[in-house]
C-alpha positions, 0 to 999 in steps of 0.5 A: 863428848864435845858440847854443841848447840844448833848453830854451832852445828849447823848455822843455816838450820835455826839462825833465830835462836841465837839472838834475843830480839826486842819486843816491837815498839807500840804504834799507839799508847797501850792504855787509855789517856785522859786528854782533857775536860769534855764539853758541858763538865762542870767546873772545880771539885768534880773535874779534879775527881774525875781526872784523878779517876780517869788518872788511876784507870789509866795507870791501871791499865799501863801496869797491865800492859806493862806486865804483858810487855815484860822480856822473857829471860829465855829465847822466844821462839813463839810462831818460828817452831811448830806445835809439838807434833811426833808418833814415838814409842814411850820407855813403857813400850806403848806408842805415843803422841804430842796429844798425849801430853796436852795439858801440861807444859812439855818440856822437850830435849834430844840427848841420849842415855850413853852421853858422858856429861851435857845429858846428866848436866841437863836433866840435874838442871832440869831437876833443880828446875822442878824443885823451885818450882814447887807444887806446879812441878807437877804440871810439867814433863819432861820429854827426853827424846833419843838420838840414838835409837838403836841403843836407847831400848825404850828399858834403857830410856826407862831406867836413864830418866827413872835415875832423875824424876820418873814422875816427871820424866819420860823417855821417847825412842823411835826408828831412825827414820821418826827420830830424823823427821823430829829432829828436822821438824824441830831445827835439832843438828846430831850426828854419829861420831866415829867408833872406837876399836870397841865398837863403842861412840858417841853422838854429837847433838844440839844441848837445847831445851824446847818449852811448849805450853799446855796447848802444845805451842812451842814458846821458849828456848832454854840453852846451857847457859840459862840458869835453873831460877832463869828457866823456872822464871819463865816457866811460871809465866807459861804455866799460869798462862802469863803471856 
């Protein structure tokens, strides 16, 4: 299987992946400012006291704004993707939701249980990501959401993710109807290659991994070119609420 992405597969779907854009610049200073001595302060010692305290608020408060400005290293997708929103079938065989997983950080990938390589790539990278992330691994899940329903038997799905974390790991299938809304609902490009003399195909689709915080807003966007300390950087931020 070929490797994709989702502009490589369809350019008009979601142009806004493909780039990291800036930060917008302030219109104003984010922390307070000290502009001077005010009518009636006495002259000397007091003065320099209060500059120095008003000073120490003042970078105080920049610090703060500081922190909240820092870039992420992964693709800002906040306010361009809806919330994560679906009605699918688990690999336990029970129907379930994006409610469903409120309260912890989803993290959410299109593939299928039959793809030779950027699956297993995936979910191995997904793993090393939960390892550095120690305790608060267990505040993240993994959605493994198939594209090729008609192999991927929530028992496929079960034993596929299983192999990896079946802690943290779920596998989501659903009809080809459910599976094309999600996938259009989320900007995902797939698609059926031809089958061999055996019957046997693959399904070429995008390689994105869709972050979304515990209210179920989508946040981030993590490509195959992001690595596991990059990802589980920007995962910290979301799950201490760091934005």
């Amino acid at each position: 299987m070929r490797r994709s992405s989702i502009e490589s597969l369809n350019p008009p779907l979601f142009p806004l992946i493909s780039s990291r854009r800036p930060l917008p610049k302030a219109a104003a200073p984010c922390g307070p400012r000290y502009t001077g001595q005010s009518a009636g302060q006495p002259v000397g010692q007091p003065v320099r006291r209060f500059a120095l305290t008003v000073t120490m608020v003042a970078l105080t408060a920049l610090a703060a704004c500081t922190q909240r400005a820092e870039p992420w290293q992964l693709t800002n997708v906040t306010g361009h993707l809806p919330d994560l929103d679906f009605t699918l079938t688990g690999d336990d065989g029970r129907p379930v939701n994006g409610d469903s997983f409120k309260g912890r950080t989803a993290l959410v990938y299109f593939g299928y249980t039959h793809c030779p390589d950027v699956c297993p790539e995936t979910m191995g990278r997904l793993m090393q990501v939960l390892g550095k992330l120690g305790p608060d691994a267990q505040k993240v899940r993994i959605l493994f959401i198939t594209v090729d329903p008609a192999r991927d038997t929530p028992q496929a799905l079960h034993d596929y993710v299983g192999a990896f974390d079946a802690r943290h790991a779920e596998g989501l299938t659903g009809s080809d109807r459910q599976i094309e809304s999600l996938a259009k609902r989320y900007r995902v490009a797939y698609q059926m290659e031809k089958r061999d003399p055996n019957g046997n195909y693959e399904v070429t689709h995008s390689s994105a991994v869709y972050v979304f915080d515990s209210q179920g807003h989508a946040r981030l966007l993590a490509t195959d070119h992001d690595t596991p300390d990059t990802i589980a950087q920007d995962l910290r931020r979301i799950i201490d609420d760091r934005s």
